[in-house]
Structures are given as structure tokens and as C-alpha cells.
C-alpha positions in Angstrom: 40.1 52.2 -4.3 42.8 53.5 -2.2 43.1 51.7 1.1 42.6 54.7 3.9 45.0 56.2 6.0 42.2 55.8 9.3 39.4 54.1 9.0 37.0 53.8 12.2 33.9 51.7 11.7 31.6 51.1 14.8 33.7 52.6 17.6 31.9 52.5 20.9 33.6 53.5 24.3 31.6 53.8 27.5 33.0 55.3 31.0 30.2 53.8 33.8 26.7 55.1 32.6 28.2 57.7 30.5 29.0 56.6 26.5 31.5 58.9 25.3 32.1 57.3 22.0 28.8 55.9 20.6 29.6 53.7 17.2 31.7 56.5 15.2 32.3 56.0 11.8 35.2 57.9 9.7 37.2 57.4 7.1 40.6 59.6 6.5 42.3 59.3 3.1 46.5 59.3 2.6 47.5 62.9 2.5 44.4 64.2 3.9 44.4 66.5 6.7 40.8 65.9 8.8 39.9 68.2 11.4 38.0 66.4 14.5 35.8 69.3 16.5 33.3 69.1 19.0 32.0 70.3 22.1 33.7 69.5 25.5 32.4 65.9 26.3 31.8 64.8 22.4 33.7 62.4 22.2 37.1 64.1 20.4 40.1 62.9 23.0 38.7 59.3 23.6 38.6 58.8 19.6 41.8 60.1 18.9 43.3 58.2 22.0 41.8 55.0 20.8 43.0 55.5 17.3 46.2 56.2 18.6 46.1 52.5 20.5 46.0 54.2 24.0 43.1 53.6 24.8 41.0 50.2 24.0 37.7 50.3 22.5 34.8 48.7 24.1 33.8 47.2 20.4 34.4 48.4 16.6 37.1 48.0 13.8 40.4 50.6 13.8 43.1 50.6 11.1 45.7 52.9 11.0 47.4 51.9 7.1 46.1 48.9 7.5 47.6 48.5 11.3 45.5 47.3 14.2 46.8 49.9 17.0 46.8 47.3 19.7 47.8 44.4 18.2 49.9 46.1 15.6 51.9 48.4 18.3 55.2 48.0 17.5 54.8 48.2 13.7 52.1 51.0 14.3 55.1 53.0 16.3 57.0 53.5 13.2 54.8 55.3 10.7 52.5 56.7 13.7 53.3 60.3 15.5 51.1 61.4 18.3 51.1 64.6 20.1 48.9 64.6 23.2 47.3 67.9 24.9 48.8 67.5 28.1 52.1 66.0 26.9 53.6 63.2 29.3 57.9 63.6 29.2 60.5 62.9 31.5 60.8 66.4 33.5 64.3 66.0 34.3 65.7 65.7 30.5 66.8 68.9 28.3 65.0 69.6 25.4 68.0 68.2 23.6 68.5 65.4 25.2 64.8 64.4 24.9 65.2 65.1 21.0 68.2 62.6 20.9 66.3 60.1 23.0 63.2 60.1 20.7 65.4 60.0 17.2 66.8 57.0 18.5 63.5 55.3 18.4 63.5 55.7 14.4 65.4 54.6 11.5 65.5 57.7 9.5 64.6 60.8 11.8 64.5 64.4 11.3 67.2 66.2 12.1 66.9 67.9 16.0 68.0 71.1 14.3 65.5 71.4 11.8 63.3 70.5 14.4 64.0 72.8 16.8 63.6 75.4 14.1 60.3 74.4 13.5 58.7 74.9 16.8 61.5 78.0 17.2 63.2 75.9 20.7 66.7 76.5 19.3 67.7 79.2 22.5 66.7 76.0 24.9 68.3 72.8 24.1 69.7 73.3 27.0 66.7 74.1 29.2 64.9 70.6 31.3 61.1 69.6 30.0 60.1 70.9 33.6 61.7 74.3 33.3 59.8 75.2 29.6 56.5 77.0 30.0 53.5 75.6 29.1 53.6 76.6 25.3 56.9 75.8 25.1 56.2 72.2 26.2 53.3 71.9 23.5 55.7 73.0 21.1 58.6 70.6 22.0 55.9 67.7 22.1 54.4 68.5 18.8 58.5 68.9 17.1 58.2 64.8 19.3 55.7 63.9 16.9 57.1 64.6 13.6 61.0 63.3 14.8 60.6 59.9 13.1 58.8 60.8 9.9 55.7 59.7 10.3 53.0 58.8 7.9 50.0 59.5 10.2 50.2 62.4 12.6 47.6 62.9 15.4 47.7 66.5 16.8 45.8 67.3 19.6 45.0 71.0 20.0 47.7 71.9 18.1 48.7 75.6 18.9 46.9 75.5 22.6 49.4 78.3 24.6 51.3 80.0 21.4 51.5 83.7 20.0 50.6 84.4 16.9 53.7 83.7 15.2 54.8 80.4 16.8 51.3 79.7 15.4 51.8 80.7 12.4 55.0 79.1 12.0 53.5 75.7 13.1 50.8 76.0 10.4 53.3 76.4 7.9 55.3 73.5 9.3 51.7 71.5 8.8 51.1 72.7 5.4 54.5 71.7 4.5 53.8 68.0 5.7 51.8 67.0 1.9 52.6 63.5 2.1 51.4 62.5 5.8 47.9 62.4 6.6 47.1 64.5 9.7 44.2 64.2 12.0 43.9 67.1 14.0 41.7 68.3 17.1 41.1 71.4 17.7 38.4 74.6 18.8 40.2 77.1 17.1 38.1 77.7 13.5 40.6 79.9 12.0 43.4 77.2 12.2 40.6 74.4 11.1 39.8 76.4 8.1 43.5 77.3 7.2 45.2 74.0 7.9 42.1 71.4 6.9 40.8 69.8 3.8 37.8 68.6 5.7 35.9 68.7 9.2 34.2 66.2 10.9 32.1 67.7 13.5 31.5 65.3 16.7 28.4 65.7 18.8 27.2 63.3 21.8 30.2 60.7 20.2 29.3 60.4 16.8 29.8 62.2 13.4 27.1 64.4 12.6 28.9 65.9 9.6 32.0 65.6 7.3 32.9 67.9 4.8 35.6 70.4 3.5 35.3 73.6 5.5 33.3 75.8 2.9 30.8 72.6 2.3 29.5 72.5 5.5 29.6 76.5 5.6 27.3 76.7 2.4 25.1 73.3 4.3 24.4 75.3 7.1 24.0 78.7 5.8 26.5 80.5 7.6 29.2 82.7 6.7 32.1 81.2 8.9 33.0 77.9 10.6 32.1 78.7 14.0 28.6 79.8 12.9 28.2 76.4 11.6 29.7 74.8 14.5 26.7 76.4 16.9 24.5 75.1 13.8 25.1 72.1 14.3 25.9 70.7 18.0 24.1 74.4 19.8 27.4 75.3 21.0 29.9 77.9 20.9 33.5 76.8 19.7 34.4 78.4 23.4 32.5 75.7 25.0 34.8 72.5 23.2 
């Protein structure tokens, strides 16, 4: 058997009295892309966030190809891109500059122009992190994530602040990434059931199902994804 590209076996997290991550099991295959979905509070950011090494677990087994993301962090770096929700960059660097700064960390990046293609930032290369609006900050932070060819990509609400066609282009950008294995998190159903080969839906911290998008459709008796969503965790994908 193939080794996985994630596997997750008994993850447990706990903030105080509240357990936000309670023994989670998943399994993500090389070239796979998985959606994670859940209601707000279920568990998606502190999973991805440990899987990504930053965040600790309280006890259970991650491998990311094999990698332990804590102890592994420097090798995990290299074949591991990660783009957060809020994303975290130096305010006073130009899109360009923060382009150049990230390539440097690689030994075979993408180019910044086909980069700045991708997420359509071309017109402001010039422009600081602090001066790009709020969807133009996802964007730069996603084009972050790809710059060093990674295997695994962890996306975290993906298209969060774009139009319709930086979405769009983004998707296609996604689609066109075959090799790498993508774990995404998002509440937008269209782009789960466009972009992913399987769902795993999260509710109170574990997975209560995993399946290809029109699986868990024809499970659940619904017609679209987000009917199946409120099927299965009572919730409205407005509510994740």
C-alpha cells in the first residue's frame, strides 16, 4: 500500500474545559485533494494548524509523507506549503519583495511571475503587504504557499474575500496542481464540490464522514452538498 500523504491517527487537542479536537482520525492519499468542513467550533483550524506543526497536539500520531511536523520542521518546510486564513507577513515589504524573500527559502521555486499571474497581483509588486486589501492579501498568501513547490498544500478558506473570477482563476490554479496533495478548509460547497475528490465533514472534533462529494450526497439523500452538510452536523454551511 501507498504510504499517505497525511495521516492523523488519535489527535486530541483540549483548550481548558473545552476539547476542540477529540481523537480525529484521517487519512489523505498522494494527489488527493480532501476537503475538511465543519461548523464554526468543530474542530477544522486546530487540525489543520496541528498538521501543519503549529500547533502541538495534546496526544495522537501525525505524519505529513512520513514527516513528524514538530520534530521533522525543517525537512517538513521543504515539501509543506501552508496558507493560513488570517495570513501573518511583514506589513512593510512589497508584494515583490515578499515574493523574493519567500523563493529564497527553496531550492527550486516558482517563478514570481507566474505567480503573480496566478492570483492576478501583477499591477502591485510594487504595493506594501499593509496597503493590499483584504482579498488581495489572501491572494498574495495563498501565491506564498505554492512558491517552493510543494508536495502537500494546506489551504485555509481558500477564496475568503475574492470575485468571482479571482475565484475562478484560483480554482483553476488548484486543479492544475495533480501531483500535490491538497487539504483544504472551507464553507463554500460550490468550491468543495468543484475543487475536491472527497469531504471529510467535522462535527464536535471528529470525523463523522468521508467521502467523495456525490457519495455522501446519495448517503444522506440530498440533492446538494450543503443539504448534506445540515444532515449531518444540524447546521447551515453559513454557520462554519
Amino acid at each position: 500500500m501507498t504510504e499517505p500523504a497525511i495521516l492523523v491517527t488519535g489527535l486530541h487537542k483540549r483548550y481548558g474545559d473545552v476539547v476542540a479536537v477529540d481523537d480525529l482520525d484521517l487519512r489523505v492519499e498522494p494527489g488527493e485533494v480532501v476537503a475538511i468542513v465543519g461548523a464554526n467550533g468543530a474542530g477544522k483550524t486546530s487540525t489543520v494548524e496541528m498538521i501543519a506543526g503549529l500547533r502541538a497536539p495534546d496526544r495522537g500520531r501525525i505524519a505529513v509523507l512520513g514527516l513528524d511536523p514538530r520534530r521533522d520542521r525543517a525537512a517538513l518546510r521543504q515539501v509543506l506549503g501552508v496558507q493560513l486564513q488570517e495570513p501573518y507577513l511583514h506589513h512593510a515589504l512589497t508584494v515583490a519583495e515578499l515574493l523574493d524573500l519567500y523563493r529564497g527559502f527553496y531550492r527550486n521555486p516558482r517563478s514570481a511571475e507566474s505567480l503573480l499571474d496566478m492570483v492576478e497581483l501583477a499591477e502591485h509588486r510594487g504595493t506594501r503587504f499593509e496597503r493590499l486589501s483584504g482579498g488581495q492579501q489572501q491572494r498574495l498568501s495563498i501565491a506564498l504557499a505554492l512558491v517552493g513547490r510543494p508536495r502537500v498544500v494546506i489551504l485555509d478558506e481558500l477564496t475568503t474575500g475574492l470575485d468571482p473570477r479571482a475565484r475562478r482563476r484560483v480554482w483553476a490554479a488548484i486543479d492544475a496542481l495533480r501531483d500535490e496533495t491538497v487539504l483544504l478548509v472551507s464553507h463554500a460547497m460550490d468550491e468543495v464540490e468543484r475543487l475536491c475528490d472527497r469531504v471529510a465533514v467535522l462535527d464536535r472534533g471528529r470525523v463523522v464522514a468521508l467521502a467523495p462529494p456525490a457519495e455522501l450526497n446519495e448517503r444522506a439523500g440530498t440533492g446538494s452538498l450543503e443539504e448534506t452538510f445540515m444532515a449531518l452536523t444540524g447546521t447551515e454551511p453559513e454557520e462554519m
